[in-house]
C-alpha positions as CSV (number, residue, x, y, z in Angstrom):
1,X,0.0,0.0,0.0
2,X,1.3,3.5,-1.2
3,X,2.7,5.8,1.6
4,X,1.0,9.4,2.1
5,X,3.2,12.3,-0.4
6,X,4.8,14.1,2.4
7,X,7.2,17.4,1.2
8,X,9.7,15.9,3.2
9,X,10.1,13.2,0.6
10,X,10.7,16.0,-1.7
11,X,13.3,17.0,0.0
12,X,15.0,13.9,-0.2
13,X,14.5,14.0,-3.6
14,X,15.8,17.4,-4.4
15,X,19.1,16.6,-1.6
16,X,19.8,13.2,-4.2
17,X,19.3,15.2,-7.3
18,X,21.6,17.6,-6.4
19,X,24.4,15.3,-7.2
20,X,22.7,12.3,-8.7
21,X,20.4,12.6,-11.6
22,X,17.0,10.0,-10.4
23,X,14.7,8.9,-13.0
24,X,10.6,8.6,-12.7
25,X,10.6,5.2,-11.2
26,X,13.3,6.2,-8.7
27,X,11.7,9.4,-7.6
28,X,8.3,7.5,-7.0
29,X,9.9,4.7,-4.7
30,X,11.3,7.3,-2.7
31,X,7.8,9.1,-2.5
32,X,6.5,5.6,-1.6
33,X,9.4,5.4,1.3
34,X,7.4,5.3,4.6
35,X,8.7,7.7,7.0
36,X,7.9,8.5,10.6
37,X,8.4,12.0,11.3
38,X,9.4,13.2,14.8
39,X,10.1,16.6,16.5
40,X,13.2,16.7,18.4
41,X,14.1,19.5,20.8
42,X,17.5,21.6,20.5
43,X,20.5,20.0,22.2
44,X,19.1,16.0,22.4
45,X,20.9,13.3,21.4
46,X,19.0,12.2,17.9
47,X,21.6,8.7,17.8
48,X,23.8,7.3,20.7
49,X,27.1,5.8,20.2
50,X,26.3,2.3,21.2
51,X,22.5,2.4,20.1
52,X,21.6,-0.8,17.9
53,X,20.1,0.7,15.0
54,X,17.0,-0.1,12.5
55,X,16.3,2.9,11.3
56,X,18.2,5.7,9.9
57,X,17.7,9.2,10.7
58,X,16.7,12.2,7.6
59,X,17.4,15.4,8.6
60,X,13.8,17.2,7.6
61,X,14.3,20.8,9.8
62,X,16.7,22.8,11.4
63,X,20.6,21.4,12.4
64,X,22.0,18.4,13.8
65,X,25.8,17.5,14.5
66,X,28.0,14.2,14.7
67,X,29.8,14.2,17.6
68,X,32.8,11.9,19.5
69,X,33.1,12.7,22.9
70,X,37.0,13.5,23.8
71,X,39.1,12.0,27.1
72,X,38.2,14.9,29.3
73,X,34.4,14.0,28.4
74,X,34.2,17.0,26.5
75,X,31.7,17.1,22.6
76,X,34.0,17.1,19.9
77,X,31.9,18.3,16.2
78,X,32.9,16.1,13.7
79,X,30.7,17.0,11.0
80,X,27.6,19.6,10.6
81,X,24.1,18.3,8.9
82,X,21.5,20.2,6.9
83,X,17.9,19.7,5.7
84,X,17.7,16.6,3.6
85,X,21.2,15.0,4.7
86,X,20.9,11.5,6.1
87,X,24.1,11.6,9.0
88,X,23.8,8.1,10.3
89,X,23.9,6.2,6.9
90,X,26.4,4.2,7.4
91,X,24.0,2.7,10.2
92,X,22.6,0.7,7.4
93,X,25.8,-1.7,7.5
94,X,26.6,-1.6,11.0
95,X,25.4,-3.3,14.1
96,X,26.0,-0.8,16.6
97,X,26.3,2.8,16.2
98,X,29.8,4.4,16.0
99,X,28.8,8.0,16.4
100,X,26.4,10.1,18.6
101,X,24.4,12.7,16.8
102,X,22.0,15.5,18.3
103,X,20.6,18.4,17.5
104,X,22.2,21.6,17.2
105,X,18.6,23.6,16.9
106,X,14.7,21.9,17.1
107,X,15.2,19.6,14.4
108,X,12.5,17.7,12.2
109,X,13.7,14.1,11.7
110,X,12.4,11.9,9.7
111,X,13.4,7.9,10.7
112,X,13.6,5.3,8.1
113,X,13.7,1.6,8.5
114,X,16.5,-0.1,7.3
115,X,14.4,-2.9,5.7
116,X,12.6,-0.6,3.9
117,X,16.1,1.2,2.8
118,X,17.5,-2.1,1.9
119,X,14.5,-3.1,-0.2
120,X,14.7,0.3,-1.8
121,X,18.1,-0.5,-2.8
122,X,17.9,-3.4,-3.9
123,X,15.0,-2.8,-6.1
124,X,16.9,0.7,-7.4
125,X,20.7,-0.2,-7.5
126,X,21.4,3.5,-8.8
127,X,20.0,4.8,-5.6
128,X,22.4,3.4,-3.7
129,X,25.0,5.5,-5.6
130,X,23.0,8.6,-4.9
131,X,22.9,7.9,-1.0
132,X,26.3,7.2,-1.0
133,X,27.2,10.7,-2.8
């Protein structure tokens, strides 16, 4: 059964294209992608190091950072993310989660299960080139 049109799948869509050119059929299995949106408030942890994941995390609203924390216990930024950037990916081949991530702002996220990633990609081999770019 179809998924609900949501903009935020547009935004995907518009994030991949800017690097990846996706034809019809790709652009209407990612509008088919269920995704459960959730509001998350400024400074929470979004992804633990440690967390088992299922579901990777698309950045729908505001600004979330990777972050390792240092010796001293102190947040070191490792990376910045954006509206439409998807900064746990690598989740998608990894049992436990090597990074913590939380939001810099109120962030909209937008969690997708892996299965349903996995099937994606599978079905669209090209789209795995345009998540991986």
């Amino acid at each position: 059964m179809p998924t609900a049109h949501h903009p935020h799948h547009d935004l995907m869509i518009s994030k991949l294209e800017l690097s990846f050119p996706l034809n019809s059929e790709e652009k209407q299995a990612l509008l088919e992608l269920p995704i459960q949106i959730v509001d998350v408030k400024s400074h929470q942890d979004i992804v633990k190091m440690g967390d088992k994941p299922s579901q990777c995390c698309l950045l729908l609203g505001g600004f979330s950072c990777v972050y390792k924390l240092t010796r001293e216990g102190r947040r070191q930024i490792m990376t910045m993310h954006i509206p439409g950037d998807i900064p746990d990916l690598q989740s998608l081949h990894l049992e436990v989660a090597d990074i913590n991530i939380a939001s810099i702002s109120a962030c909209k996220v937008g969690y997708i299960q892996h299965k349903d990633l996995h099937r994606l990609c599978e079905r669209f081999p090209r789209l795995t080139s345009a998540f991986w770019r």
